[in-house]
N, C-alpha and C positions, 0 to 999 in steps of 0.2 A: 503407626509412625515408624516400627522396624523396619516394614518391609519399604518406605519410600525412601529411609539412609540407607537401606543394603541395595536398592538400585540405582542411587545415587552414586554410592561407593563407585558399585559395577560399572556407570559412564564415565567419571570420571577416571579411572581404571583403561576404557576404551578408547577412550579421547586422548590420551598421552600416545596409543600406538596407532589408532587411528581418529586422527582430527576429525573434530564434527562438523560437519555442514547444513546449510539450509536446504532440506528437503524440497522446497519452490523454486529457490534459482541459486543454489549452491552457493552463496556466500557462509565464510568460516566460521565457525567456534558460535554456532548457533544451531539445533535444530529447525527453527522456524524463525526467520527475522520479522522484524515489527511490519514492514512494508508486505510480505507474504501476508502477517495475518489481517493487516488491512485489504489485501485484495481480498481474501476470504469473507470478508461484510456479507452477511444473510441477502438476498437477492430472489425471496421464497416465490417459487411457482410451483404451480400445479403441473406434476409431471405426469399424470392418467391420461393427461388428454393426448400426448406425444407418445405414447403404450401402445402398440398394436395388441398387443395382447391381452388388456382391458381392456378393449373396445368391443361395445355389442352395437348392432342394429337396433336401432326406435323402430317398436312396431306400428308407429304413427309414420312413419318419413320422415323424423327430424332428426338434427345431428347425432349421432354416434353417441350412446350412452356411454359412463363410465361405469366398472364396477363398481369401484370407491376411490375416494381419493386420498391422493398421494401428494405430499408436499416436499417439494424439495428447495434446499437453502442455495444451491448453487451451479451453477455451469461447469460439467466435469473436461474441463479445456483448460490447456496454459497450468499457471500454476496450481490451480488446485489439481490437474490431474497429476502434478508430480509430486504432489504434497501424499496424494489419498494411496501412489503407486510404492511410495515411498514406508509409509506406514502401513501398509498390507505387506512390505516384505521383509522388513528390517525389525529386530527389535532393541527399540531404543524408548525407555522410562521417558526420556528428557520430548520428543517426539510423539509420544502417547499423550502426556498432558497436555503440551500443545496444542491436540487437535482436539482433545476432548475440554479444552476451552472454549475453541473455537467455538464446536458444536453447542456447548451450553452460551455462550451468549448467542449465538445466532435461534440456538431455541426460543431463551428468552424476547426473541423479538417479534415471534410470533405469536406467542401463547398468552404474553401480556393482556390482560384484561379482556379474554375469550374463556370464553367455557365450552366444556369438551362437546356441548351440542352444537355447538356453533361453528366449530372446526371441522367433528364429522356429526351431521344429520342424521344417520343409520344408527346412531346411540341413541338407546333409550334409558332413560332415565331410573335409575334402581339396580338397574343391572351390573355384573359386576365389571370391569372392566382389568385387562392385561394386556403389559407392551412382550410382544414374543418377536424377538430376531431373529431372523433368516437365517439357516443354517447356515455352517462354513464347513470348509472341504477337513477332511479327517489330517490331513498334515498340516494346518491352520490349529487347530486345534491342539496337536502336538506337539507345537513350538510356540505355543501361548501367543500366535497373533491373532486373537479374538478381536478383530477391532469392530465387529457388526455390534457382537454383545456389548461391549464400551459403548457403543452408541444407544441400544436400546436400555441400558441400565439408565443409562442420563436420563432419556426419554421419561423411562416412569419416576425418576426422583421428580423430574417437572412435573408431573400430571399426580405424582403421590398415589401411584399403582402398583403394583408387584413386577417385576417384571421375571418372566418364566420363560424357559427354555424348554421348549416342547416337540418343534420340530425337527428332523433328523432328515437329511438324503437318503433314497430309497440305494441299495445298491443294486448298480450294474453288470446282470448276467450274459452280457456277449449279445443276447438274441432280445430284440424285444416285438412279440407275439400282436396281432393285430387285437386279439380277446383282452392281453394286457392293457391294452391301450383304452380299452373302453366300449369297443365294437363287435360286433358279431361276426364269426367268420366267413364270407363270403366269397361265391366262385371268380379266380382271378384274382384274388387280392395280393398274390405277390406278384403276376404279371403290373399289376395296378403301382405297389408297391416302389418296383425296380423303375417302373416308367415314371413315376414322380419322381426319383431320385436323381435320374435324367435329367428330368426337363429342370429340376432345384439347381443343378449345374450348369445348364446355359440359359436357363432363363430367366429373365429380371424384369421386373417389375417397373415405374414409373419411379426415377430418382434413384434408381440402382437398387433398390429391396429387394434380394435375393426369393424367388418361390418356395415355398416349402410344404414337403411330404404333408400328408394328414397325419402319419403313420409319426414322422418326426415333432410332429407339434403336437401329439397325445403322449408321447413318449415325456416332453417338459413338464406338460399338466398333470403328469401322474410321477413326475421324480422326487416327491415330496412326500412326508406322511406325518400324524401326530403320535406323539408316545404316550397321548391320556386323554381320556374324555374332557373334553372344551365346552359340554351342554352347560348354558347358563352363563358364558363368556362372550361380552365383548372384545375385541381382537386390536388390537395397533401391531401393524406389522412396521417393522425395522431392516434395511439394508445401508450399506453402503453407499452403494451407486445403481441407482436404476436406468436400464438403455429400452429394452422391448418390454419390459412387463413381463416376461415367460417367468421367472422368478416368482414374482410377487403372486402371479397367476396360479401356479403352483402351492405355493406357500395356501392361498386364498381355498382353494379347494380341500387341503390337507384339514385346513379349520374346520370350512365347513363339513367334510366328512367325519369332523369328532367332533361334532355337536355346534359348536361355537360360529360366531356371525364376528366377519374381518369388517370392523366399521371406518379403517381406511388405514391410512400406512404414513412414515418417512423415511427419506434418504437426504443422508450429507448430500449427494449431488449426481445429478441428472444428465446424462450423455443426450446428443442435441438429436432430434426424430430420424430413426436409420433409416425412414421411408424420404429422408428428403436429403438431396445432395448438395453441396457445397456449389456454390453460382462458382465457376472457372473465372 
């Protein structure tokens, strides 16, 4: 209770020398107006299937497997993109509870009268299960805008799981080696290299999806790592906004390389398939 009057204090404090607005459409002396969080209304799809980065080939010929799935409450367009852009870089108590309203009743509208086999299938029953959030960048961190963790702590009060913080970003040493990446070194791999790099920049794919390196899409799958053995864990992964999956994808390998099985994941909200372009 101390620490929501001493941030309470703190906005009310901020709000005298800077007015507050609506994070959605700037209307005053409101973090988030009632009409914002009605646009915000849960709208849950499954966003794996719009992931390139989750997708694998059926080795039967049918549609494109998922890894696991992913559910998402929302279209990251309009106002909620200005709500979610808004609270990733501001810190505002009055704006945190807001959204992590939001997110709990839009949880609740999923999880209602579901049991966690029935949500993700990949759960086996006995096993222990944890919601674990996607890292955040080390200056998120150091200015307390955890807003992934907010999301994933929700998540496990719904499901009455622990939620753990386990994953870290790998850091970035200037150079990243084709053996780091996963592959064996081979003659011409940086002619190979430098010429995907090429073609990444004028080449595009069907609906403008940019091509990309081998060397660069090993590089995302390995940006991730666990800080503890995960044998004997089921996984719920947590993000903010999912656009390609290289995240989530990322995330999913770090589990599984410390033991643990990712039995599927959420995000607040879903950027629309970067493989498909907006009709002119």
């Amino acid at each position: 209770m101390g620490t929501k009057i001493f941030d309470d204090f703190v906005d009310a404090l901020l709000n005298m020398v800077y007015p507050q607005f609506c994070a959605g459409c700037g209307r005053w002396d409101t973090p988030l107006c009632a009409c914002c969080v009605s646009d915000m209304t849960a709208q849950w799809k499954r966003a794996d299937a719009s992931t390139p980065f989750l997708q694998y080939v059926d080795p039967a010929g049918g549609p494109d497997i998922s890894a696991f799935p992913i559910y998402s409450s929302l279209t990251y367009q309009g106002v909620v993109a200005q709500a979610v852009v808004a609270w990733k870089n501001t810190q505002s108590a009055g704006l945190t509870r807001a959204m992590r309203a939001v997110w709990q009743a839009n949880l609740a509208t999923i999880c209602c009268g579901k049991t966690m086999e029935s949500l993700f299938p990949g759960h086996k029953s006995g096993r222990a299960v944890a919601v674990v959030p996607l890292p955040s960048r080390w200056r998120r961190k150091h200015d307390g805008r955890m807003i992934v963790l907010d999301l994933a702590q929700i998540v496990g009060e719904v499901f009455a799981v622990p939620c753990i913080e386990v994953l870290k970003k790998r850091r970035s040493r200037g150079v990243f080696t084709l053996a780091e990446a996963g592959w064996k070194p081979a003659l011409g791999a940086e002619l190979k290299m430098r010429l995907g790099t090429a073609l990444a920049k004028i080449g595009q794919l069907g609906g403008g999806y940019a091509v990309e390196t081998f060397t660069g899409r090993a590089k995302k799958r390995n940006s991730i790592c666990a800080t503890r053995d995960l044998r004997g864990w089921d996984v719920i992964l947590v993000d903010d906004v999912v656009t390609t999956g290289a995240t989530f994808d990322a995330a999913f390998r770090a589990v599984r390389n410390a033991g643990g099985r990712v039995i599927g994941g959420f995000s607040f909200a879903m950027a629309p398939d970067p493989r498909i372009s907006p009709v002119a």
